[in-house]
C-alpha positions in Angstrom: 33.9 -0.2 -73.1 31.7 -3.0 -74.8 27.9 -2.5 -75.4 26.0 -5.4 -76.0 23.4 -5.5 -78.9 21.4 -8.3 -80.9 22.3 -10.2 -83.4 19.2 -11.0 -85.7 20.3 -13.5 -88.6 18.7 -15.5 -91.2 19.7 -17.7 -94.1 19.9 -16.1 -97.5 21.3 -18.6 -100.2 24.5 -19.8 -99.7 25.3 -17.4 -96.8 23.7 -15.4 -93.8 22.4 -11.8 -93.6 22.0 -10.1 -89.8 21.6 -6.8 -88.6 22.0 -5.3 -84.9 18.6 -4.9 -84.0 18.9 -2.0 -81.4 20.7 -0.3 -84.4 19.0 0.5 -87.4 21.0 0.2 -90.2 23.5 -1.6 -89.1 23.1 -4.4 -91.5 25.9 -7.2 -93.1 26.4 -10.7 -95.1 29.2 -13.5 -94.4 29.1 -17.1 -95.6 29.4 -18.5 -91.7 28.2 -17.1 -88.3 31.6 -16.0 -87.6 32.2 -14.2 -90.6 28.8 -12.5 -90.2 29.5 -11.4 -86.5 33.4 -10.4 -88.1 31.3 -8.2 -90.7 28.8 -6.5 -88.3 30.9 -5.0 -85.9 33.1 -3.9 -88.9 29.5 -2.0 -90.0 29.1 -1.0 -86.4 32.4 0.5 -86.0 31.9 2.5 -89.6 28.1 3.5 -88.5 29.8 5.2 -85.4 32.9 6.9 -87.1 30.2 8.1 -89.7 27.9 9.7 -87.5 31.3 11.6 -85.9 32.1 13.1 -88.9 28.3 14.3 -89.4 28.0 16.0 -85.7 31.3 17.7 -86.8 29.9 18.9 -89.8 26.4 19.4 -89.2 25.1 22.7 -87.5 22.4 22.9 -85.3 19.1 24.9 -84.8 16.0 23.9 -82.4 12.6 22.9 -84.3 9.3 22.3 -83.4 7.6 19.3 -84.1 4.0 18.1 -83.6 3.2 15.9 -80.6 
């Protein structure tokens, strides 16, 4: 299965900086647009295998918050 997201880029010296905007967090460098594009799903896959090890390791308990 492939999600789409959004690529938001900008110049930062001699390279580019971008993040997935419907992701927060999910931020990465690379010296062309490819690379970059490369470099974020490589952040995007390790977000996701990272927040599988946390649900297994993480216990659960209901909390109230205020509205």
């Amino acid at each position: 299965m492939t999600a789409r997201f959004t690529l938001e880029y900008w110049k930062d010296g001699n390279g580019l900086v971008g993040q997935v905007r419907e992701v927060p967090g999910v931020f990465s460098q690379g010296r062309t647009l490819q690379e970059l594009e490369e470099n974020i799903r490589d952040a995007y896959q390790m977000m996701l295998k990272g927040q599988r090890v946390v649900r297994r390791r993480a216990r659960r308990r209901p909390i109230a918050l205020p509205a």
